[in-house]
C-alpha positions as CSV (number, residue, x, y, z in Angstrom):
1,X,0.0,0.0,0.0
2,X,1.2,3.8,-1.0
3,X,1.1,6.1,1.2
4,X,-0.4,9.5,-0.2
5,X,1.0,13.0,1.0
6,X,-0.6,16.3,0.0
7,X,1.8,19.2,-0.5
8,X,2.3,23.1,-2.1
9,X,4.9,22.8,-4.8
10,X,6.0,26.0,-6.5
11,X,6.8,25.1,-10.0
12,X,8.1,26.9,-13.0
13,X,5.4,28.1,-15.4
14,X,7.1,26.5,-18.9
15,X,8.1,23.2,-16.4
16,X,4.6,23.5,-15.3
17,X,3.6,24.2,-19.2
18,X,5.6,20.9,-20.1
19,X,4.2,18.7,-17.5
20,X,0.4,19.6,-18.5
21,X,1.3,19.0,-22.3
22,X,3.2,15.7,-21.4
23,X,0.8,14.2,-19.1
24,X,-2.2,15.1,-21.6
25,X,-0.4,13.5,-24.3
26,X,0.2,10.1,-22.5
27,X,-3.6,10.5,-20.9
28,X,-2.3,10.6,-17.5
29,X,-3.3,13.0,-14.3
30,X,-0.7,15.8,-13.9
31,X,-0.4,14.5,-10.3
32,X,0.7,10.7,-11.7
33,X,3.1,12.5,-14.6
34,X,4.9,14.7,-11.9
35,X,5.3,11.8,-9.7
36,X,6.7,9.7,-12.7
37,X,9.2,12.5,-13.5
38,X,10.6,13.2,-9.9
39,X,11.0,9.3,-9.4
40,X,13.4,9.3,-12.9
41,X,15.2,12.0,-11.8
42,X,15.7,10.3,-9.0
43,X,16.6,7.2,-10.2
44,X,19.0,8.4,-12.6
45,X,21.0,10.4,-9.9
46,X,20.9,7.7,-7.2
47,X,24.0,6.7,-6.2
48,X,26.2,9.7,-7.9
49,X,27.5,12.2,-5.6
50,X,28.7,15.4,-7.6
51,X,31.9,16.4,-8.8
52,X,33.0,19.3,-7.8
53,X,36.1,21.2,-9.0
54,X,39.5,20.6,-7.3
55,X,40.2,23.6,-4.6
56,X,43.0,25.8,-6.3
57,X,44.8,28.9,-4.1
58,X,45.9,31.7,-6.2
59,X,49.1,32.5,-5.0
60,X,50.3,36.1,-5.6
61,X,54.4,37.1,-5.1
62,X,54.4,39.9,-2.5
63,X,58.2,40.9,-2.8
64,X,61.1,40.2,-0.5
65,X,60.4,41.5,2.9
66,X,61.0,44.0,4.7
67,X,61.1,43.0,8.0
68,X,62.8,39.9,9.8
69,X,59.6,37.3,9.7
70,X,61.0,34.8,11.7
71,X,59.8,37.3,14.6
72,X,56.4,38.3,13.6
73,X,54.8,37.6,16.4
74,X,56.5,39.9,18.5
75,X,56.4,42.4,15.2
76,X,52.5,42.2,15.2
77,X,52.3,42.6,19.2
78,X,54.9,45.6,19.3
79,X,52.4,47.2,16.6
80,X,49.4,46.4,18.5
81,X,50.8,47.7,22.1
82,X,51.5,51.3,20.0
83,X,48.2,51.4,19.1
84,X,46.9,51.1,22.4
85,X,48.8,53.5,23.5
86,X,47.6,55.9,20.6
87,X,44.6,55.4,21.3
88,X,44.3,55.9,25.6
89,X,46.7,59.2,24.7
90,X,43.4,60.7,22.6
91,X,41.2,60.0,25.4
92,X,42.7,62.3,27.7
C-alpha cells in the first residue's frame, strides 16, 4: 500500500507548461506525470555524488620582505601595544 502526502509545490510556469502538455499526451493526471518524472530524476541520480572542481589557491608574489619574519609575532604585538597607547593618549 502507498502512502499519499498532500503538499504546495511552487513550479516553473514552462516546467509546469511541459508537464500539462506531457501528461495530456500520455492520458495521464498531472499528479501521476509529476510523480513519474521526480522518481526518474531520482533514479538516474541515485548513487552519484557530484563532482566538484579541485580547490586551487591563487598565490600572488608579495616581494622580498621588509622585516625579519622569523619574529612576527612579536612584530605584530609591538604594533598592536602602540596602538593602544595611541589610542588611551586621545582620550585624555
Amino acid at each position: 500500500m502507498m502512502l499519499h502526502m498532500r503538499s504546495t509545490v511552487r513550479i516553473d510556469d514552462d516546467l509546469l507548461t511541459e508537464l500539462k502538455e506531457r501528461a495530456r499526451r500520455e492520458n495521464v493526471s498531472l499528479t501521476r506525470m509529476l510523480n513519474r518524472m521526480l522518481r526518474e530524476g531520482i533514479k538516474a541520480t541515485r548513487g552519484r555524488r557530484p563532482q566538484k572542481a579541485p580547490y586551487r589557491e591563487q598565490t600572488v608574489s608579495m616581494g622580498t620582505p621588509r622585516v625579519d619574519l622569523d619574529k612576527a609575532l612579536a612584530l605584530a604585538a609591538g604594533f598592536e601595544d602602540e596602538e593602544i597607547l595611541r589610542k588611551a593618549a586621545l582620550r585624555k
